[in-house]
C-alpha positions in Angstrom: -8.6 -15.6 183.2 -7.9 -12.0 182.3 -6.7 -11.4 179.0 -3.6 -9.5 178.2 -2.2 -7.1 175.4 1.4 -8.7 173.8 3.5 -6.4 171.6 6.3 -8.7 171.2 4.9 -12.1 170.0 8.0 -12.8 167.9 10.5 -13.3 171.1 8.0 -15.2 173.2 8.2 -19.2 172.1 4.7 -19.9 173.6 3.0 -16.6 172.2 4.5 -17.2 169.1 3.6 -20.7 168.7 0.1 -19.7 169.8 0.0 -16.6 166.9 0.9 -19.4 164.3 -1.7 -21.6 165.7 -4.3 -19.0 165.3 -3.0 -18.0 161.8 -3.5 -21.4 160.6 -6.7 -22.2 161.9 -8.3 -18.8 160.8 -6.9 -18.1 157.0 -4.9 -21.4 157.0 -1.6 -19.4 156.3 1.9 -20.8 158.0 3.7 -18.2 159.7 6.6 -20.9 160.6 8.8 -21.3 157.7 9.0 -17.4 157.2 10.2 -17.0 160.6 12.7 -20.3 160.7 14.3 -18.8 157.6 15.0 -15.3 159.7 12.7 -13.3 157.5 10.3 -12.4 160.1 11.6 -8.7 160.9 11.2 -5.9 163.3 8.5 -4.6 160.3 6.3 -6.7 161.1 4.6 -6.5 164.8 1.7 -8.3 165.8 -0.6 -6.5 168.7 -2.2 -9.8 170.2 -4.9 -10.2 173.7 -3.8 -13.5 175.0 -5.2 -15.8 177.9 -3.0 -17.7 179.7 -0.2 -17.4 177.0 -2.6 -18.8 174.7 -3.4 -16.0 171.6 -6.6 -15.3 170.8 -7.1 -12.1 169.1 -4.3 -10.1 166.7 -3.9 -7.2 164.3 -0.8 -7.1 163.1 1.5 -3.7 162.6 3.3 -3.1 159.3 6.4 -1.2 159.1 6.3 -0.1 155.0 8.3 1.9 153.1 7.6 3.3 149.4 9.0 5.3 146.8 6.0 7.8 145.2 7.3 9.8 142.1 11.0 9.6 143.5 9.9 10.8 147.0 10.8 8.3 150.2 7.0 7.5 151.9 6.6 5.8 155.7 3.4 3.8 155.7 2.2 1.4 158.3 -0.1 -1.2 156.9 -2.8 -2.9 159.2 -3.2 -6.7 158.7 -3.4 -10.2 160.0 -6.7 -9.5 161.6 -8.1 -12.3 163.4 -9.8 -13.8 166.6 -10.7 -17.0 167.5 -13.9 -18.0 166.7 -14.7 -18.7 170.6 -14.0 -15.3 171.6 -15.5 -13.4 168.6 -18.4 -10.9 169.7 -16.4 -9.1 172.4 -14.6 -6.3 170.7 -11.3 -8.2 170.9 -10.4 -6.7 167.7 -11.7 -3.0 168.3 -9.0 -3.0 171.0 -5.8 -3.8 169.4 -7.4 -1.9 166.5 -7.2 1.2 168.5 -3.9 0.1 169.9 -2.1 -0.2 167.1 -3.7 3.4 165.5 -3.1 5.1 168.8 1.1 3.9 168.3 1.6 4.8 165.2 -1.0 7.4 163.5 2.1 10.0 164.3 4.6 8.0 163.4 3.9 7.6 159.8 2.7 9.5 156.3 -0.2 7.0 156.2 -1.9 4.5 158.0 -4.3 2.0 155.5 -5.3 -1.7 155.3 -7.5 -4.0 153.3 -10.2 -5.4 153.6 -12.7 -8.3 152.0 -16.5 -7.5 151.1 -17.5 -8.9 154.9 -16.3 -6.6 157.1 -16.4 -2.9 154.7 -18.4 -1.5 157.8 -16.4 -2.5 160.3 -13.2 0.1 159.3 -14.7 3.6 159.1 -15.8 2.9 162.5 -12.2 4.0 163.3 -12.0 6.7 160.9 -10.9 5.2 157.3 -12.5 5.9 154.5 -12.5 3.5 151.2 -10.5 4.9 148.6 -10.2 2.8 145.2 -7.0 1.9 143.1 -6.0 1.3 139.4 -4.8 -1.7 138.1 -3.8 -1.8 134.2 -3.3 -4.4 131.4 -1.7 -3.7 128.6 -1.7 -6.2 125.0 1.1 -8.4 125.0 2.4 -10.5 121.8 4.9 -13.7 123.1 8.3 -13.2 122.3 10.9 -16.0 122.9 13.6 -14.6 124.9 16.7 -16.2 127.2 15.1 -16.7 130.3 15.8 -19.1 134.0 13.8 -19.8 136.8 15.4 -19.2 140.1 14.8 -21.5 143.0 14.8 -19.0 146.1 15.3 -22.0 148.3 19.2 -21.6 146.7 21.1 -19.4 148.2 23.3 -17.5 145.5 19.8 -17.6 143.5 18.0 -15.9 146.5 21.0 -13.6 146.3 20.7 -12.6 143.3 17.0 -12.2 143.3 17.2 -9.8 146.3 20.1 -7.3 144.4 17.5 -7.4 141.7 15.0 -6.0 144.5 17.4 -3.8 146.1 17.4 -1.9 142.8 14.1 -1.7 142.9 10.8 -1.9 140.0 12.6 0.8 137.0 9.2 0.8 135.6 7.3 1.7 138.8 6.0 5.1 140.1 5.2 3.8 143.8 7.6 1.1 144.8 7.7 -1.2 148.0 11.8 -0.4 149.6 14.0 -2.1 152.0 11.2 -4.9 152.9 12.9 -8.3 151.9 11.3 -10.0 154.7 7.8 -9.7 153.4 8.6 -9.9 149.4 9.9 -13.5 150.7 7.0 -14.2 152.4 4.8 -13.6 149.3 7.4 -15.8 147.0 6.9 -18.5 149.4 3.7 -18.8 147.5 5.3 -18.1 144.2 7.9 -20.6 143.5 7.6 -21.4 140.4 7.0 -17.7 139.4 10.8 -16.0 140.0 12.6 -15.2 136.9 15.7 -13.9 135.6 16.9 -12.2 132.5 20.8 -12.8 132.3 20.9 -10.9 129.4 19.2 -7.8 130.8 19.7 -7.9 134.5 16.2 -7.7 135.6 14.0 -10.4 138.0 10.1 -10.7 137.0 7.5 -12.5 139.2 4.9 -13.4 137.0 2.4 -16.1 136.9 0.6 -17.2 133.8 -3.2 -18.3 134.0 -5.1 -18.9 130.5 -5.0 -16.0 128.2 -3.8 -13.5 130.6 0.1 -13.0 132.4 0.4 -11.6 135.8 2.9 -9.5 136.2 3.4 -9.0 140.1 6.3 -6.9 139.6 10.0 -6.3 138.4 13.1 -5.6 139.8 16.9 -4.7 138.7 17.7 -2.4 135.7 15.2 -1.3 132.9 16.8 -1.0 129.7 13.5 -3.0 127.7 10.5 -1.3 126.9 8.2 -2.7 129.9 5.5 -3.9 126.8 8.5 -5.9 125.7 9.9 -7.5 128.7 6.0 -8.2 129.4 6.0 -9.9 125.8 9.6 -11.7 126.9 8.2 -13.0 130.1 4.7 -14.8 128.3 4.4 -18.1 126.6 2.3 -18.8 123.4 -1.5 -18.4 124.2 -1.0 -15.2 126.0 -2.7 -11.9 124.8 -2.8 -9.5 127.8 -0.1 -9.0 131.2 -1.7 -7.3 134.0 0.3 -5.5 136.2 0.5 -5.7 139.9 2.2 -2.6 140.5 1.6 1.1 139.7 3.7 1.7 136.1 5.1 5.0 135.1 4.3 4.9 131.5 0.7 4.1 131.1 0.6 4.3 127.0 -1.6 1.4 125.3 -2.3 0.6 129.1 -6.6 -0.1 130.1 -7.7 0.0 133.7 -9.2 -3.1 134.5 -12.6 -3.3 136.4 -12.5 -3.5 140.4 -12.5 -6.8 142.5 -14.4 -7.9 145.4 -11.2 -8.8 147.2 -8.2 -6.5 149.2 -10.9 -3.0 149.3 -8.3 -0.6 150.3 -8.7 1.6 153.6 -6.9 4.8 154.3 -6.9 6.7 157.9 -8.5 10.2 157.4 -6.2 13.0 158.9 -3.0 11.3 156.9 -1.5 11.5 153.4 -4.3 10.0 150.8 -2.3 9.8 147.2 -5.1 7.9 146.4 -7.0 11.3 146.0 -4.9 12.6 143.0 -4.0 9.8 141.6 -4.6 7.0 139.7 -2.3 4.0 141.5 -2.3 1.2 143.5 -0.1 -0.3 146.0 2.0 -3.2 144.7 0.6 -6.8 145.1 3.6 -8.1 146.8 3.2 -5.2 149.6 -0.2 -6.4 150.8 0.5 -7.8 154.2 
């Protein structure tokens, strides 16, 4: 049975079914919920080879927008890349791969992806080249501050989250826009991390582990310090917040050494800001 290129995975029931299938039993990540809730979005496009309606191979196409320094950025980020074991070993992926960069290498200010320490060969086979991004901490002392959890599965708290987001992150210099759908998606896996400030009007996703705060990021207004709100948002034991995001203010800030996970990829021949500066794409934009 020949195998077939599919661009529109989300509208076909069996192709869809068979994309969640493969999701799960690759990187063990349900696609369902996301896309029963109706936050599965013309953003996000999966370029799948299918045989007989049955999926098989996908790399998935990113519609992402950012604002750098003030300045509205089109990006399309490259992920979901998987095949099924029994069909691994015959370029599968190399296909869509050049698919999905022959679509949209035009169509957009950059074209990047990520990519874990297995496969850092495979991607400049296309033409990326590894760039390498900044992530900070700064010292944090705990404050006791007015704060509530929202539940997202609530509606007028998902609301209100989400007007938070529309504001976007006051304290960042390169901000995920107008992208709901996938935000969701990474709260799905961050319940109990959604907070709100009612005094201040601001949301925080954060997530505490030992002696060190997460701070994925922040939306709504930005009338607090960030070291303060990162202070407001810790419990007792905590010393340091590292930030998932890019901040404008970088005082009492220190860049924290590289991981072996998410190696960013850029296409040569687009915009690299990566070059000039010292940044990294949010954590809640990776896709």
């Amino acid at each position: 049975m020949a195998l077939t290129l599919q661009k529109k995975i989300r509208e076909d029931t069996m192709l869809r079914t068979g994309f969640f299938s493969l999701a799960e039993s690759v990187f063990g990540i349900s696609f369902r919920d996301w896309y029963a809730e109706g936050n599965w979005t013309d953003r996000y496009i999966p370029y799948a080879l299918a045989e007989n309606g049955r999926v098989v191979s996908n790399v998935s196409v990113n519609l992402m927008d950012f604002s750098f320094q003030g300045m509205h950025r089109r990006y399309v980020q490259l992920g979901t890349v998987m095949t099924d074991p029994g069909y691994r070993g015959r370029g599968l992926s190399r296909i869509l791969m050049e698919e999905a960069i022959r679509d949209y290498r035009e169509k957009c200010d950059a074209l990047y992806l990520f990519a874990n320490e297995t496969v850092l060969g495979f991607y400049p086979k296309f033409g990326f080249r590894q760039a390498e991004e900044c992530r900070l901490s700064v010292p944090v002392t705990p404050e006791k501050a007015k704060r509530r959890r929202l539940d997202l599965s609530k509606e007028a708290d998902c609301t209100l989250f989400l007007s938070c987001y529309q504001r976007s992150n006051p304290y960042s210099d390169f901000a995920m826009i107008e992208n709901p759908g996938l935000l969701l998606f990474h709260c799905s896996f961050l319940q109990d991390c959604v907070f709100y400030f009612d005094d201040w009007d601001v949301a925080v996703v954060t997530q505490q582990e030992g002696e060190t705060l997460t701070c994925y990021d922040i939306y709504g207004r930005g009338e607090l310090p960030l070291q303060r709100l990162l202070s407001m948002s810790a419990v007792p034991g905590v010393q340091r917040a590292v930030l998932g995001f890019t901040p404008i203010e970088t005082e009492n800030m220190t860049q924290m050494p590289p991981t072996e996970d998410d190696n960013l990829f850029l296409l040569d021949g687009r915009e690299n800001l990566f070059l000039e500066n010292r940044m990294m794409f949010p954590l809640l934009s990776h896709a």
